[in-house]
N, C-alpha and C positions, 0 to 999 in steps of 0.2 A: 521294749515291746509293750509293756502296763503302759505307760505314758501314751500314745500312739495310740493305744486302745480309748484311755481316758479322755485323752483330748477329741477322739470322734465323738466319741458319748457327749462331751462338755456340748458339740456342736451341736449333733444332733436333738439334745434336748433345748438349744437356745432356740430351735428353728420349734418345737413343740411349745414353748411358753414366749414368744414372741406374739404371739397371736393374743393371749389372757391378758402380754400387759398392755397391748396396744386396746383393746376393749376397755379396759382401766383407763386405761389415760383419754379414749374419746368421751367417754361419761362424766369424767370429772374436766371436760374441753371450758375455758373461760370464756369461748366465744361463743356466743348465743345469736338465737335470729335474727334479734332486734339490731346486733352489732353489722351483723353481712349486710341488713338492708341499709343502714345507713352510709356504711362502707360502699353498695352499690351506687347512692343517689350522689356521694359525694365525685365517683368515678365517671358518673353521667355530665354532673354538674362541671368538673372539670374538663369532658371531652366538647360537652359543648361551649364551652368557654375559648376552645380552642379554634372550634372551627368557627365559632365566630368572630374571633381574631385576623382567623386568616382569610376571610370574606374583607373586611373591613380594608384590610390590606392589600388584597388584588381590588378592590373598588379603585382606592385612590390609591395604585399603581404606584405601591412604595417597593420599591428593588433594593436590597444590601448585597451592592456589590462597589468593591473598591474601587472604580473608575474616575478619580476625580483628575479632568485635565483632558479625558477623553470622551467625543458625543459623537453618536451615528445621527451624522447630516439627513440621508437619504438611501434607499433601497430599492434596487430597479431587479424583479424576476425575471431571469432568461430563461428559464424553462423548468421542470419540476424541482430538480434541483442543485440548477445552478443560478447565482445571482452577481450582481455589481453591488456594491457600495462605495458612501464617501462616508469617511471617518475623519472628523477632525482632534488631531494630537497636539494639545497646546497651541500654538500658532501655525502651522502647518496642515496642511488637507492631504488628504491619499485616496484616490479612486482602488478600492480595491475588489477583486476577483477572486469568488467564493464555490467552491467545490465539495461535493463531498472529503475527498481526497487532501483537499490542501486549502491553505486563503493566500493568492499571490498579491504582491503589492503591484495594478497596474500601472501606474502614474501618479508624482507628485504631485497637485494640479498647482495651482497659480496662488499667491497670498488672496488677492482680488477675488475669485471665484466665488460666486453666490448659486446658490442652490431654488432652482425653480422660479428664479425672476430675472427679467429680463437687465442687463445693463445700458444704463444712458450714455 
């Protein structure tokens, strides 16, 4: 029962000098004004460094996306949200049919097929 007693006591007096030392330790703090403000301009200077990376980047339309082999030919809207396209995969062409719901492949089109120009 002493133990059980002591040990509330230990407790309740950390929670009474918690507060004295945490007073101590923000007055003798190493960080000073002069540190947060430069620490702020370098946090500036870094976020605009960023966005204007990524200006740079949507300007001249640079994509990181693994697609090499495949190119979207053409895009035809059939209504808000539904569309056509031709995708070419390597040597092959595919009209394909786009859904919210699903993308079906409608037709394999022809090796020959040209997009937007007429054939002689």
């Amino acid at each position: 029962m002493l133990s059980v007693k002591s040990s509330a006591f230990v407790s309740f007096a950390s929670l009474w000098v918690s507060p004295a030392v945490a007073q101590v330790e923000q007055a003798t703090s190493p960080i000073g004004g002069k540190d947060i403000a430069s620490m702020l301009v370098a946090l500036i200077a870094v976020i605009v460094v960023i966005i204007g990376l990524a200006a740079v980047l949507k300007r001249f339309n640079v994509k990181f996306q693994g697609t090499k082999g495949m190119k979207l030919m053409g895009t035809l809207s059939l209504g808000p949200k539904e569309r056509i396209s031709v995708v070419q995969i390597g040597d092959k062409k595919f009209l394909l049919g786009i859904t919210p719901e699903r993308v079906e492949c409608l037709k394999e089109l022809p090796d020959d097929f040209v997009l937007g120009e007429e054939k002689q």
